[in-house]
PLY file of the C-alpha trace (Angstrom):
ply
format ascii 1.0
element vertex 137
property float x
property float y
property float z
element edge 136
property int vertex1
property int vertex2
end_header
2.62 -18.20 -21.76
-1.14 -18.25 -22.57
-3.33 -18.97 -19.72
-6.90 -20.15 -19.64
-9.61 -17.62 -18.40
-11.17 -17.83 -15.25
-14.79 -18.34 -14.77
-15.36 -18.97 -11.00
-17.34 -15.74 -10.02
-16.22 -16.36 -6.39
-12.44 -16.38 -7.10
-12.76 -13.16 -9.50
-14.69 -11.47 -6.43
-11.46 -11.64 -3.65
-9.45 -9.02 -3.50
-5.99 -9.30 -4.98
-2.64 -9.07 -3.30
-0.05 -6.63 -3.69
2.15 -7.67 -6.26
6.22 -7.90 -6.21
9.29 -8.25 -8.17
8.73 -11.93 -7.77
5.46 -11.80 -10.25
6.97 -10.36 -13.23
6.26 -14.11 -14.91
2.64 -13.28 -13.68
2.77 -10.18 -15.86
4.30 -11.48 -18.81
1.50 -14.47 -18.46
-0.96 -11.45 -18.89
0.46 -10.01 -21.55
0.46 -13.04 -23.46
-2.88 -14.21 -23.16
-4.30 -10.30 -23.76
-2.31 -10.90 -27.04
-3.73 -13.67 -27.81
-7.47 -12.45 -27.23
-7.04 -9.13 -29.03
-9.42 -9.33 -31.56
-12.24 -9.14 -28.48
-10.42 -8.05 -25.33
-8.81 -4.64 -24.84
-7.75 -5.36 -20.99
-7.02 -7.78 -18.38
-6.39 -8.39 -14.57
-3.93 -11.03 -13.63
-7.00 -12.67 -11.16
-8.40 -13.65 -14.97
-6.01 -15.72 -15.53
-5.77 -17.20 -11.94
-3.16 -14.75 -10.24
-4.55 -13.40 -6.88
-2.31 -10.14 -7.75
-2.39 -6.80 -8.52
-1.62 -6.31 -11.74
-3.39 -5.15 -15.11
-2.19 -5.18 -18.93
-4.29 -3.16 -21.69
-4.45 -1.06 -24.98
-3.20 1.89 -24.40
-4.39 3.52 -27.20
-2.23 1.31 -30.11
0.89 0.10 -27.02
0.04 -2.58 -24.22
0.69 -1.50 -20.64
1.28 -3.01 -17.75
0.71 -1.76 -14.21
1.47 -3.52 -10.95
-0.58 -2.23 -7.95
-2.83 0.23 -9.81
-4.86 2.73 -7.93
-7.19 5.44 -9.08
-5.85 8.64 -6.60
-8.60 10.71 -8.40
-11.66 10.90 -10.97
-13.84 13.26 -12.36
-16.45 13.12 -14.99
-19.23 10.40 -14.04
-20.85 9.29 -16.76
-23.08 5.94 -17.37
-22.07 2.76 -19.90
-21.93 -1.11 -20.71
-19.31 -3.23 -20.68
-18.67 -6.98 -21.58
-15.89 -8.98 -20.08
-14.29 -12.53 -21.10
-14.54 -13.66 -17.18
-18.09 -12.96 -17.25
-21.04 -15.03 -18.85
-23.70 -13.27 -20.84
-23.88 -9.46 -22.71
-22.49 -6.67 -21.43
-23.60 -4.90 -17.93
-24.44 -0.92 -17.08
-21.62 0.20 -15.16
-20.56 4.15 -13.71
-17.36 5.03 -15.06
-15.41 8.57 -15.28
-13.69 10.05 -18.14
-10.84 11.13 -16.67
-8.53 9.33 -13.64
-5.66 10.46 -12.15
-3.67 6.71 -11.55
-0.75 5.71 -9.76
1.29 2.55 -10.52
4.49 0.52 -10.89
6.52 -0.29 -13.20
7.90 -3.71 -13.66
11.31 -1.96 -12.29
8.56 -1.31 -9.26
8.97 2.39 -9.71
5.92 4.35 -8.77
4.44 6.32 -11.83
1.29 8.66 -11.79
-0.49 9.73 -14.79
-3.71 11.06 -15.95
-5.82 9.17 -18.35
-8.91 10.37 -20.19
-11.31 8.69 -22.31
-11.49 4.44 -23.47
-8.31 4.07 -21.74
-9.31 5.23 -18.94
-12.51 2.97 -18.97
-10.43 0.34 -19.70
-8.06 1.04 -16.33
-11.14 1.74 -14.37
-12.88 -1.55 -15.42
-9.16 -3.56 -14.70
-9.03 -1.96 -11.15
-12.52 -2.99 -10.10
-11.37 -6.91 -10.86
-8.43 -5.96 -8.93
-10.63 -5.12 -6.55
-13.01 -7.92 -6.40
-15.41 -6.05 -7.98
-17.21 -7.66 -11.09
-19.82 -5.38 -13.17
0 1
1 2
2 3
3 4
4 5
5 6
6 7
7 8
8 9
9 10
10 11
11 12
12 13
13 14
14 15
15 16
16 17
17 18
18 19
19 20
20 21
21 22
22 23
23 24
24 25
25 26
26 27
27 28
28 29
29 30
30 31
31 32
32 33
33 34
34 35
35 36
36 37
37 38
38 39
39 40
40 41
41 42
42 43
43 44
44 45
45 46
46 47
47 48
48 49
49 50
50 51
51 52
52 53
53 54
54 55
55 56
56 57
57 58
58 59
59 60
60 61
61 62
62 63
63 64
64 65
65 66
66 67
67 68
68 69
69 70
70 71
71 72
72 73
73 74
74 75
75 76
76 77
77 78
78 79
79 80
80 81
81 82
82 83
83 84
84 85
85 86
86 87
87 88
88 89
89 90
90 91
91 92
92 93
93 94
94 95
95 96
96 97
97 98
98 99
99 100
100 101
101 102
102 103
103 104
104 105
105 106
106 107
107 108
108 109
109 110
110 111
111 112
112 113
113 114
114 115
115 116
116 117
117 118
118 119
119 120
120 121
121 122
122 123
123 124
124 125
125 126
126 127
127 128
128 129
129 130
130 131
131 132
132 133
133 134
134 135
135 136
């Protein structure tokens, strides 16, 4: 189901929970409203949509993806950008990112995964994390 963006720059600075089994509805709310904003959104966390949890959906270069408890276990490459986000009022903000990230995840099956990203997906994962995170650019 679509879900209305969140706003409230206090609740998109808390950190998110682990998420479970038990949120897979969470995820497939994600997925749905990413859908639905394509044409100007290329990720989302599930705390922009109101869900306290860790999990992200994006573009993974032409497939959506969906991770539940993403971490970055390694970067390398530092290099310096903008970025606008639909949770966020006004342009976009100057933000460090890395080219490449090493990331561990789960699947919705909450099997671990790792995998090494490069390039605008790996912005992308780095940019979901940080709302994970509490973090807002």
């Amino acid at each position: 189901m679509v879900k209305e963006l969140m706003h409230d720059p206090i609740f998109l600075s808390l950190k998110s929970e682990l998420a479970t089994k038990e949120d897979l509805s969470v995820a497939q709310d994600l997925l749905d409203t990413l859908t639905a904003h394509k044409d100007g959104c290329v990720g989302m966390a599930a705390n922009m949509i109101g869900a306290k949890k860790r999990i992200i959906c994006f573009d993974n270069e032409g497939t959506y993806m969906t991770m539940f408890n993403p971490q970055i276990l390694k970067k390398s490459g530092p290099y310096d950008t903008e970025e606008g986000c639909l949770s966020l009022l006004g342009g976009p903000r100057k933000c460090k990112r890395y080219q490449t990230i090493k990331v561990q995840w789960q699947t919705a099956e909450m099997q671990t995964r790792i995998k090494t990203f490069t390039g605008f997906p790996a912005q992308i994962i780095q940019h979901e994390i940080d709302h994970c995170d509490g973090i807002l650019i």
